[in-house]
C-alpha positions as CSV (number, residue, x, y, z in Angstrom):
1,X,228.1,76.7,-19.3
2,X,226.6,78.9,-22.3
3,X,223.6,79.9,-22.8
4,X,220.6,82.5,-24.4
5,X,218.4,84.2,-22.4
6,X,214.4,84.5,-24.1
7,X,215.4,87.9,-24.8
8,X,218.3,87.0,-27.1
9,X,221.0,87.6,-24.5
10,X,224.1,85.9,-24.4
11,X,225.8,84.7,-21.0
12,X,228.6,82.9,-20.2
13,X,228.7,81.2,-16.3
14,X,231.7,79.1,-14.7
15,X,230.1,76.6,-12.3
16,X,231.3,74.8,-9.5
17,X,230.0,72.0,-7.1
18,X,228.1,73.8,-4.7
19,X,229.6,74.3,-1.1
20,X,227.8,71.7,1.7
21,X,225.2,73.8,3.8
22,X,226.0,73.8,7.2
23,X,223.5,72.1,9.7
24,X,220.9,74.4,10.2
25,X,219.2,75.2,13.7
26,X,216.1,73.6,14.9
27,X,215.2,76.6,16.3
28,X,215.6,80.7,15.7
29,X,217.8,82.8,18.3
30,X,214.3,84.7,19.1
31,X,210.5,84.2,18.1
32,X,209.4,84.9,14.7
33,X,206.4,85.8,13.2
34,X,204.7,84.2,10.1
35,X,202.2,86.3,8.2
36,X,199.4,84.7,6.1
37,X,197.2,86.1,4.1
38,X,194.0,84.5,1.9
39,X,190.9,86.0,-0.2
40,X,188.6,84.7,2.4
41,X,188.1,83.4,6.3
42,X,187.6,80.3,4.9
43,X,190.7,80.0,3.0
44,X,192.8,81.5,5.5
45,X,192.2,78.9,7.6
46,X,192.3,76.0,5.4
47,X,196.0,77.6,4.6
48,X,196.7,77.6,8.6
49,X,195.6,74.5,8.8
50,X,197.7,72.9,5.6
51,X,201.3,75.2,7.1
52,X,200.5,73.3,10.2
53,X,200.9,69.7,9.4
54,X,203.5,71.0,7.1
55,X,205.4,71.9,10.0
56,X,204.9,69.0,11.9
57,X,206.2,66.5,9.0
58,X,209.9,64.9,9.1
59,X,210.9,67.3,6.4
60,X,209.5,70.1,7.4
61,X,211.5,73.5,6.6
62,X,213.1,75.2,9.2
63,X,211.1,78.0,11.1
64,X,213.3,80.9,9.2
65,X,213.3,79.8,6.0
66,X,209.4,79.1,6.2
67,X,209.0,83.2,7.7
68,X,211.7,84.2,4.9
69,X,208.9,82.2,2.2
70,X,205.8,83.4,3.8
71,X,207.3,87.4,3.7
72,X,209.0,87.6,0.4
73,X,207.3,84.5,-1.7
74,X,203.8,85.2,-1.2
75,X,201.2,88.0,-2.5
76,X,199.5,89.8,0.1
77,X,195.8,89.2,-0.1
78,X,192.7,90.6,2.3
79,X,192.2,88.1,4.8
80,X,195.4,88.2,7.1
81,X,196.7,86.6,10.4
82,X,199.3,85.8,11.7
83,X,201.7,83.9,15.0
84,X,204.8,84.3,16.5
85,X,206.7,81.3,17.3
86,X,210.6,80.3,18.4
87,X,210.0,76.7,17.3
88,X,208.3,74.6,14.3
89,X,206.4,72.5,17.0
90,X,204.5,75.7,18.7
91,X,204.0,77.4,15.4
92,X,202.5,74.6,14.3
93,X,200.1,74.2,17.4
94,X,199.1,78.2,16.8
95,X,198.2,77.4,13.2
96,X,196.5,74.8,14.0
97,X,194.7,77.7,16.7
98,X,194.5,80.3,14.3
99,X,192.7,77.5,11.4
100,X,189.9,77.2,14.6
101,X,189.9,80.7,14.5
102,X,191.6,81.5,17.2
103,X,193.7,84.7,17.5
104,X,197.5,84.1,18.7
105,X,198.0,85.7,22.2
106,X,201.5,86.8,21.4
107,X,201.7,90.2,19.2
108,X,204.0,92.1,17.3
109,X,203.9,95.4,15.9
110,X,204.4,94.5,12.4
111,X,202.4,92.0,13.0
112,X,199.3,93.9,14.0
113,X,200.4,96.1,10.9
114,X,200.1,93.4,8.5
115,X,196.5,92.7,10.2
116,X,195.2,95.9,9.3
117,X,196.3,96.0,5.8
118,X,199.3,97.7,5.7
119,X,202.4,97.2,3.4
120,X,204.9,95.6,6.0
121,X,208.7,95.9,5.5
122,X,209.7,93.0,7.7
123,X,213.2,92.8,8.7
124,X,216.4,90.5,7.2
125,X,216.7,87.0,9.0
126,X,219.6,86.1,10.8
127,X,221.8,83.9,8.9
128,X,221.4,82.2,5.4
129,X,217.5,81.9,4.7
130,X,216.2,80.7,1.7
131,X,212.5,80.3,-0.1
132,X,211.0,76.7,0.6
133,X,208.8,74.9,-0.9
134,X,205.2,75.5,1.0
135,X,201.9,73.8,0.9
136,X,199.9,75.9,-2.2
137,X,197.5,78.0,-2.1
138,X,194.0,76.4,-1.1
139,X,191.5,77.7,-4.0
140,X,187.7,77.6,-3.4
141,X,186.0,74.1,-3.8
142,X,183.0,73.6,-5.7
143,X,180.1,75.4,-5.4
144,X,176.4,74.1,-4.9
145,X,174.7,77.3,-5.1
146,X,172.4,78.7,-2.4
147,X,170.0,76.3,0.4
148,X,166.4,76.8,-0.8
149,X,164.8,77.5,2.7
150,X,160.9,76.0,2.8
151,X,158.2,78.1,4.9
152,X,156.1,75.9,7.1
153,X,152.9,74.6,6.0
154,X,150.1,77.1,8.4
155,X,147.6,75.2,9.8
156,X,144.3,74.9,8.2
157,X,142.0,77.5,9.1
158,X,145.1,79.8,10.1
159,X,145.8,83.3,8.0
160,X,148.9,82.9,6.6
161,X,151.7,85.4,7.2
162,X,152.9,86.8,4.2
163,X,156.3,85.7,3.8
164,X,159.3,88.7,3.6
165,X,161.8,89.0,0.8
166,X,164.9,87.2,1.4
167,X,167.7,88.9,0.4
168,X,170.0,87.1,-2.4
169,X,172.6,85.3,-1.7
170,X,176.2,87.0,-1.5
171,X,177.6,85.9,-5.1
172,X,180.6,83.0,-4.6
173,X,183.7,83.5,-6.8
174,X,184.2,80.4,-9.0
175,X,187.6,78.8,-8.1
176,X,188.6,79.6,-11.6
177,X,188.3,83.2,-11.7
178,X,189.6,83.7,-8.1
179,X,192.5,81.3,-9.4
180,X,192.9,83.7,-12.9
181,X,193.3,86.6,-10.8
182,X,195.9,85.4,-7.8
183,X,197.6,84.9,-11.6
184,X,197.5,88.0,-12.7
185,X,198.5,89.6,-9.4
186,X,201.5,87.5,-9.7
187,X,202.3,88.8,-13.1
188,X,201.6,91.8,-12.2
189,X,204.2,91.9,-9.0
190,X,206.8,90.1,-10.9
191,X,206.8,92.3,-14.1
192,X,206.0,95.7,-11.7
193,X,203.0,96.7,-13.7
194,X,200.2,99.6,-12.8
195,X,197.6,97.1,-12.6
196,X,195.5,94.7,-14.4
197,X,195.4,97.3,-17.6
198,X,198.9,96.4,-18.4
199,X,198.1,92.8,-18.6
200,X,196.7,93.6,-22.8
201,X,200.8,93.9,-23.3
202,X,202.5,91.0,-24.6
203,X,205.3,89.5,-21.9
204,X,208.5,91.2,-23.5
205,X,206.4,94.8,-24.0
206,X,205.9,94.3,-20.1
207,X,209.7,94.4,-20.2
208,X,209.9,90.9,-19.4
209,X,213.3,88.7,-19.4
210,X,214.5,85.2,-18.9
211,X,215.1,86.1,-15.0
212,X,211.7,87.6,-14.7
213,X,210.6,84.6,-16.6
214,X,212.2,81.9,-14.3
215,X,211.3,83.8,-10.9
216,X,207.7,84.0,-12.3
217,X,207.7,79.9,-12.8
218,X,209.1,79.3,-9.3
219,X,206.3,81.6,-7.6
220,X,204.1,79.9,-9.8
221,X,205.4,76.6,-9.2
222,X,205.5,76.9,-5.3
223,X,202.6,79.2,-4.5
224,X,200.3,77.6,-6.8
225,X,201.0,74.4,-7.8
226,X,201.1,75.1,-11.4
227,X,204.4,74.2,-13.6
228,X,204.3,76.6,-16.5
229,X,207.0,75.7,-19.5
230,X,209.1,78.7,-20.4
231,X,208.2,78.8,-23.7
232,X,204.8,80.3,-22.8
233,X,206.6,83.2,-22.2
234,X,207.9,83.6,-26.0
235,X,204.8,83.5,-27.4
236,X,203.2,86.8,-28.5
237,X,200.1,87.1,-26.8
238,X,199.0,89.7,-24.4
239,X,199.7,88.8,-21.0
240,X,195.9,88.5,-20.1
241,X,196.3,85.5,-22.5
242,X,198.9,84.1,-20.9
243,X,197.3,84.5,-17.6
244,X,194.2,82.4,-18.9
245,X,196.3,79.9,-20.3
246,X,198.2,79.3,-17.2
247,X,194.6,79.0,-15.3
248,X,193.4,76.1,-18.3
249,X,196.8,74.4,-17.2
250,X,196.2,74.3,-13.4
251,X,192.7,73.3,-14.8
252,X,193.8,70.4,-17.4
253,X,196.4,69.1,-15.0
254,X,198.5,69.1,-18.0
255,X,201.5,71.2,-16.5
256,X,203.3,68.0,-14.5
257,X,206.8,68.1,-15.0
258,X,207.1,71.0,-17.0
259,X,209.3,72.8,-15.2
260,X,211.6,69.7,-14.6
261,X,211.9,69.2,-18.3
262,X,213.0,72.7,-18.6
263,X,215.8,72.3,-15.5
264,X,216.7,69.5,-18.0
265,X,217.1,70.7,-21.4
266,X,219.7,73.8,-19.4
267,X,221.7,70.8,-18.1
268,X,221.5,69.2,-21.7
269,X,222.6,72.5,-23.3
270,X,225.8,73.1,-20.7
């Protein structure tokens, strides 16, 4: 197979049926521990809660390769828990715990590290792992603004009681701009970058290439839920562009199949 890489590259690969994958273990050889991580309590739960009846579906991924996902496939937010498990059916069961808000029992070191905030370095799976495909990242439904509360009526005759300030409400992020900037963390882990400043360069001034561009799509298409055609990366906009355009995607539910078409026009070119 031949092909060009976006950045003008030229490779040349000899492919071969892939080898059959040997039957995989329903269980580990010792507990493991799978992190999670969201923006808020609320999310962090509805994430336990959607890895749980993941886990207890026919096709559920194995235990490891769902650990190997949830430590190298996902971007470390605030909001972090985490249970140790030997088998899909009691992980699931201390999901479904943890979504009730109830803290696993069993601990880890690197566990209780990841819990406090720290950048975990969490050791190599036995045997052949791989990244799965997990349930996305739950987003923030609709908000309906603050409950006006109503002061009783005071009896007739009665002095009324001044009423106290209220304090305002604690501002909700709209699903959008908490969606736009998981994005841009993305972007900004995948292409290395300082921080959000970097995002005014365009895709190939970030030192993007058609790697970078197809491990960006995957993350995108398996953390998010958003298939993003390759061809957004060649156009020359900053990458805060791109980043909004991805969000209007997810938005317009136009991004179905994209990826797919793209698996197919490699085959067609081969």
């Amino acid at each position: 197979m031949t092909s060009v890489g976006i950045g003008g590259t030229n490779v040349h690969v000899v492919v071969q049926e892939a080898p059959e994958r040997p039957a995989r273990p329903d269980t580990p050889a010792h507990p493991l521990v799978l992190p999670l991580s969201a923006r808020t309590e609320t999310q962090l739960a509805a994430l336990a809660d959607r890895l749980a009846r993941r886990l207890r579906e026919a096709d559920a991924p194995s235990l490891a390769d769902t650990a190997h996902t949830l430590r190298t496939g996902r971007v470390a937010m605030p909001v972090r828990g985490y249970v140790v498990a030997a088998g899909a059916r009691e992980a699931a069961d201390k999901l479904t715990a943890l979504a009730a808000g109830r803290r696993d029992s069993t601990t880890d070191p690197r566990g209780e590290a990841w819990l406090s905030g720290e950048e975990v370095t969490w050791p190599a799976l036995d045997g052949d792992v791989r990244r799965v495909s997990l349930p996305a990242y739950p987003f923030a439904g609709e908000s309906h603004g603050a409950l006006t509360l109503r002061r009783p009526t005071a009896p007739e005759g009665a002095t009324e009681t001044p009423a106290l300030p209220q304090p305002s409400p604690t501002p909700v992020p709209s699903p959008e701009n908490e969606l736009e900037a998981t994005v841009a963390e993305l972007v900004i882990e995948a292409l290395d970058l300082n921080g959000a400043a970097d995002l005014e360069q365009t895709y190939f001034e970030a030192g993007g290439d058609s790697l970078t561009a197809v491990h960006l799509a995957g993350r995108l298409r398996d953390e998010l839920g958003i298939d993003v055609p390759i061809q957004l990366f060649l156009e020359p906009i900053t990458l805060k562009d791109m980043t909004n355009r991805i969000v209007e995607m997810k938005q317009n539910g136009d991004t179905d199949g994209a990826l797919d078409a793209l698996l197919s026009e490699f085959e067609a070119e081969s």
